[in-house]
N, C-alpha and C positions, 0 to 999 in steps of 0.2 A: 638962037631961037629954040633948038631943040633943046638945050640946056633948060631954058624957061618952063617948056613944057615939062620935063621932066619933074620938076621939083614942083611945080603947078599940081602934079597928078599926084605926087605924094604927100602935099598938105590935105589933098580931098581922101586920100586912103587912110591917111593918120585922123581924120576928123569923123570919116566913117568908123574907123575902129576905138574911137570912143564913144563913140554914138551907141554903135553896137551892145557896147561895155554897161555904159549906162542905161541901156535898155535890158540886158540883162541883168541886170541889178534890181532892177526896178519889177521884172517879173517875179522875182526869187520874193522881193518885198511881198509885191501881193498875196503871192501863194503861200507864205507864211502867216499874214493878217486871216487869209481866207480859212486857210486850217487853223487857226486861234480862231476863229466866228465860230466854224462850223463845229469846235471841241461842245460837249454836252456842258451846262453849267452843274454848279454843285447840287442845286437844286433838282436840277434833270438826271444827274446820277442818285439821288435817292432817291426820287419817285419810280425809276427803273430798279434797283435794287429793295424794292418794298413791293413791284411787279411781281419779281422771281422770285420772291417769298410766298407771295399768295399764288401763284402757279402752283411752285412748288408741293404746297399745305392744301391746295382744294381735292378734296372727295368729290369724283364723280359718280354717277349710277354704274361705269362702267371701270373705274378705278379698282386694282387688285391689288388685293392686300394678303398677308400670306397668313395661315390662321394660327389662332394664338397655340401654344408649344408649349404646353405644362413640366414642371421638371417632377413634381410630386404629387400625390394623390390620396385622399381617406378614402375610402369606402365608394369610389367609382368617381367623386368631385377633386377634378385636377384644382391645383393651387402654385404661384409660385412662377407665373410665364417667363417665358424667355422676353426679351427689349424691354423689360420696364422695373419699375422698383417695388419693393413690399416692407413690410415692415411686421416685428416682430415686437409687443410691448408688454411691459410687470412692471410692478414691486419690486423695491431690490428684492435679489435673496429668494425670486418666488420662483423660480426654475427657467429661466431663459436657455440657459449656455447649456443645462441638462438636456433642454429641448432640441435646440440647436446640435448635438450629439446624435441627436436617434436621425434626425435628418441627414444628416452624412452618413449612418451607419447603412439605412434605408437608400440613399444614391448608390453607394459602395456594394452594398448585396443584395439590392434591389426589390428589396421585402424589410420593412420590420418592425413588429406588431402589426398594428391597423395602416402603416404611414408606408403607399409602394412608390417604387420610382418608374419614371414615364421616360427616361433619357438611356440609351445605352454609354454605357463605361464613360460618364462624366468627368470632366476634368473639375475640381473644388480650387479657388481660391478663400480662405477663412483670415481674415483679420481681425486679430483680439487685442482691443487698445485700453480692456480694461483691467487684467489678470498681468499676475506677476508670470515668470517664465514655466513655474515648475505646477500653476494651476493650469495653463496652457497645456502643458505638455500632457496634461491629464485629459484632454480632449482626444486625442490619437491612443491614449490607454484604453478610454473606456468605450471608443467605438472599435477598438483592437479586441476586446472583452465582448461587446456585444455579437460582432460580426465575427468572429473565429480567423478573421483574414491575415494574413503574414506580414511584416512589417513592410515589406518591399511591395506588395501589392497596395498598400493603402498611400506610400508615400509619391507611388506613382501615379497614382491620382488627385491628391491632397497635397495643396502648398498652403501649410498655417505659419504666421506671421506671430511673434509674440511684440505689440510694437508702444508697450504701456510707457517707454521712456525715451519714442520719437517725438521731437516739436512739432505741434501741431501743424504748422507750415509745409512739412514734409509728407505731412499723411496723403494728401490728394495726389501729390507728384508719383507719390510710392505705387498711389493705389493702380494710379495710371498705368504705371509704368510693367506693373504685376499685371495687367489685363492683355498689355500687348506682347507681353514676352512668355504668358501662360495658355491664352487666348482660353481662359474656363468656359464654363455653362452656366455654374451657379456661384455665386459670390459672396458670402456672409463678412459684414462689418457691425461685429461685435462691441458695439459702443462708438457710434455715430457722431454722437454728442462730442466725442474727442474731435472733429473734423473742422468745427466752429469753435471762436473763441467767446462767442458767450451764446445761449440756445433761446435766448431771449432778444439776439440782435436780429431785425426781420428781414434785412436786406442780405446781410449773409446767409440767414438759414433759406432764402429764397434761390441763390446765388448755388451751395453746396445742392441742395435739390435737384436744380436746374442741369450741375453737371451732374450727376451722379444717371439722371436720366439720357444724358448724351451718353454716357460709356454704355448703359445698357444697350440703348439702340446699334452705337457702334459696334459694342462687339458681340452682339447677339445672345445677350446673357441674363440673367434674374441675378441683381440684386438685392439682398435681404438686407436690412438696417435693425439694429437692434437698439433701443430706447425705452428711459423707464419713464413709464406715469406718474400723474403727479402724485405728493406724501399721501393725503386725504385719502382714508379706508371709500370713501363713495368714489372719489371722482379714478375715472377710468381711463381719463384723456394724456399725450405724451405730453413731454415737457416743454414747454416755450412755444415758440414760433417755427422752432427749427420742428418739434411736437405738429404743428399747427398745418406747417408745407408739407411734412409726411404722410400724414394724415389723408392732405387732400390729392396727393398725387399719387400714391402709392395705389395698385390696384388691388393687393389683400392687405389686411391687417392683423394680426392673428394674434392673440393676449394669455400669458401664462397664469393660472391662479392657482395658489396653494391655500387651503382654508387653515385658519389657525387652531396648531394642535394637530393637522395631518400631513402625512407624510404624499399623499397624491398631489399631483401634478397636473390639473387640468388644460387644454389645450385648443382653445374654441376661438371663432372667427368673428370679431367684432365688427369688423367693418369689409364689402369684399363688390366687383365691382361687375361681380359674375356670381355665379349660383357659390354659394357658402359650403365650402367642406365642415363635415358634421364633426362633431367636436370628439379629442380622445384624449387618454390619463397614460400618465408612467408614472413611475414610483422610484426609489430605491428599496430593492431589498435586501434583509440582516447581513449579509454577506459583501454589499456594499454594491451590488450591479443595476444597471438601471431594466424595469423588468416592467411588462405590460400592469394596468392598473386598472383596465376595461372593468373586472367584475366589483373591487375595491368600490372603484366609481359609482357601481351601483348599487353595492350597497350604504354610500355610505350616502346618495339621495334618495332611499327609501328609505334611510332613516331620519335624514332632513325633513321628510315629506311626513312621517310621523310626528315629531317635536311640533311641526308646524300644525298639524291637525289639533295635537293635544291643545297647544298653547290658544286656539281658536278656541276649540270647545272649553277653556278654564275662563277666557274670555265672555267668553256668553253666558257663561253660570254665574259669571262675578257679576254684569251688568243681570242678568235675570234675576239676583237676588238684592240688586241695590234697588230696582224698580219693585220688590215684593215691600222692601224695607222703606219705602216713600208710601206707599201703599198704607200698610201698616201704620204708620207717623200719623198720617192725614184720618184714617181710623178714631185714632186715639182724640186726635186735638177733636173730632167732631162729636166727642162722647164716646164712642166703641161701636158708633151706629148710624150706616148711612145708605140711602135708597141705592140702589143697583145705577140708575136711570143720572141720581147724583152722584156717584162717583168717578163712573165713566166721565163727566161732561169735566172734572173737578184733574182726572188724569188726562185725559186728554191736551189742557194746559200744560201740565207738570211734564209730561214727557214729550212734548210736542211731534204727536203720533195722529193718524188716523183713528175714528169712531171704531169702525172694526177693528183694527192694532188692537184698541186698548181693551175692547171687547173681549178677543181673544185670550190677552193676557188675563183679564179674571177668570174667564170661563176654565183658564189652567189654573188658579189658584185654588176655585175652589174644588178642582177635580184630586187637586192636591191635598185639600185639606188642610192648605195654607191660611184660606180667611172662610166664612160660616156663611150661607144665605136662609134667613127664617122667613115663614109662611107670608112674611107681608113685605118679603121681597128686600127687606135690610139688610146690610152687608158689615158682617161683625167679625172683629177679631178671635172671637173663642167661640169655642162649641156651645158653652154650658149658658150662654147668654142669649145662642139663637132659639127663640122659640118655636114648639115642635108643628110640623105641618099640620 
């Protein structure tokens, strides 16, 4: 009987311990289903992740922001901040990389010419993806030339890239890679347009944009991009699309012009997203240096400002004597003689002017002694015709 019992108790402890088993089983199941319910859906992790975007990007009244941080300066107007991009554009040929020279020579010695710098002992990254090695290398000559500074001083601030026969695939990784391992201030990429494979495709030139403003932000630096405009002597705008996103993101713009036939370098602010630094010249001079052009500049738009006067007043003499010579025409065809009263009403047509206008103009003809008026108020071509008062 005890036997029975025995084996009785252990069918009920063996039935319990699957019971158990299965009930544990069964909890684990739910808690599983339960944490797959309560996982956010796809949907619910993008609407949270487009939340933290716009936290992130909202300006409040009491939002601080740190103030913008000029590297350069003309004449008291910074230019050039630190976290965003700028942009540098010409002509071929019309002095960019010249410019681009005084600008490092000015971060380097902290004066020069009218262009000062606003940053102490800058670190330069310069990438030139346009120039062979040995025109590059002429960047570091002739700010070595401007600035009197020792090879060793300049190279320890200045890391220039000659990189006109990297794939273009590489240039962003490079550029990257030069920002975290130099940690610069100010950045020149000297031919931008290498960066894209065509400046006319709008989703890249939007895309290279878009990073080049992440690196500023991240590493707290100005970006400079250098681009030419388009062929067209009028048009002033950069090229493409890749032209088009510079344009609009960049917070200066700043355009080289050389006029044809001079050796100045003009330097002026086309587009800017804050108060516009006042426009400055450099030159080359005989000996081959590049050297302020301030006065050149000036004279050579008081002599623009001359030509252009002339050419106005040869203007006005031309049309002043084609209306003497309608004048005179309309004389003739009507005999050699016409009332004051009819000719006015007769020019007034012909020139389509105002009664006074045309008033005016005879009253200088005949002060001139261009056309005759005799005693009964006729208006004659010759003297010897008008009869005497």
């Amino acid at each position: 009987m005890t036997e029975d019992i025995k084996k009785e108790t252990e069918n009920v402890q063996q039935t319990n311990g699957q019971t158990g088993l299965v009930n544990n089983q069964a909890q684990m199941v739910n808690d599983i289903v339960g944490e797959a319910v309560n996982q956010p859906t796809a949907e619910e992790k993008k609407r949270e992740r487009l939340r933290k975007i716009l936290g992130d990007t909202r300006i409040r009244t009491d939002t601080v922001v740190p103030d913008l941080e000029y590297a350069l300066e003309v004449d008291g107007t910074g230019f050039f901040a630190r976290r965003d991009i700028h942009a540098v554009k010409a002509k071929a040929k019309a002095g960019k990389t010249t410019t681009l020279k005084v600008f490092i020579a000015a971060l380097l010695q902290g004066e020069m010419f009218r262009v000062k710098s606003l940053l102490e002992k800058p670190r330069i990254v310069f990438f030139d993806t346009e120039q062979n090695r040995k025109d590059t290398k002429s960047i570091l000559d002739d700010v070595a030339a401007m600035t009197g500074l020792s090879p060793e001083a300049i190279d320890s601030q200045v890391v220039l890239h000659s990189l006109r026969r990297v794939d273009r695939e590489d240039l962003l990784p490079l550029l990257c890679q030069a920002l975290m391992d130099e940690k610069p201030d100010v950045v020149f990429v000297d031919g931008i347009v290498e960066f894209v494979s065509s400046f006319n495709d709008e989703s890249e030139s939007k895309q290279i944009i878009k990073d080049l403003l992440g690196l500023s932000e991240e590493y707290n630096c100005a970006i400079i991009c250098v681009l030419h405009t388009n062929k067209a002597d009028e048009d002033h705008n950069m090229r493409g699309h890749l032209g088009t996103m510079l344009a609009q993101k960049a917070a200066t713009v700043l355009e080289c012009k050389k006029e044809r036939g001079s050796s100045v370098i003009t330097v002026s602010c086309s587009e800017s997203r804050h108060e516009e630094p006042t426009e400055w010249s450099i030159m080359f001079a005989e000996d081959g240096r590049i050297v302020d052009a301030t006065e050149q500049r000036k004279l050579q738009l008081e002599q623009r400002k001359a030509e252009q006067q002339q050419k106005r007043q040869e203007a006005l003499e031309k049309e002043k004597q084609e209306r003497l010579q309608k004048c005179l025409t309309i004389l003739r065809d009507k005999g050699g003689a016409v009332s004051r009263k009819q000719l006015t009403e007769i020019l007034v047509k012909v020139f389509v002017r105002k009664r006074p206008t045309v008033a005016s103009y005879i009253s200088e003809w005949l002060k001139e002694e261009a056309i005759f008026e005799d005693s009964n108020g006729l208006i004659q071509v010759s003297k010897e015709f008008a009869l005497p008062f």
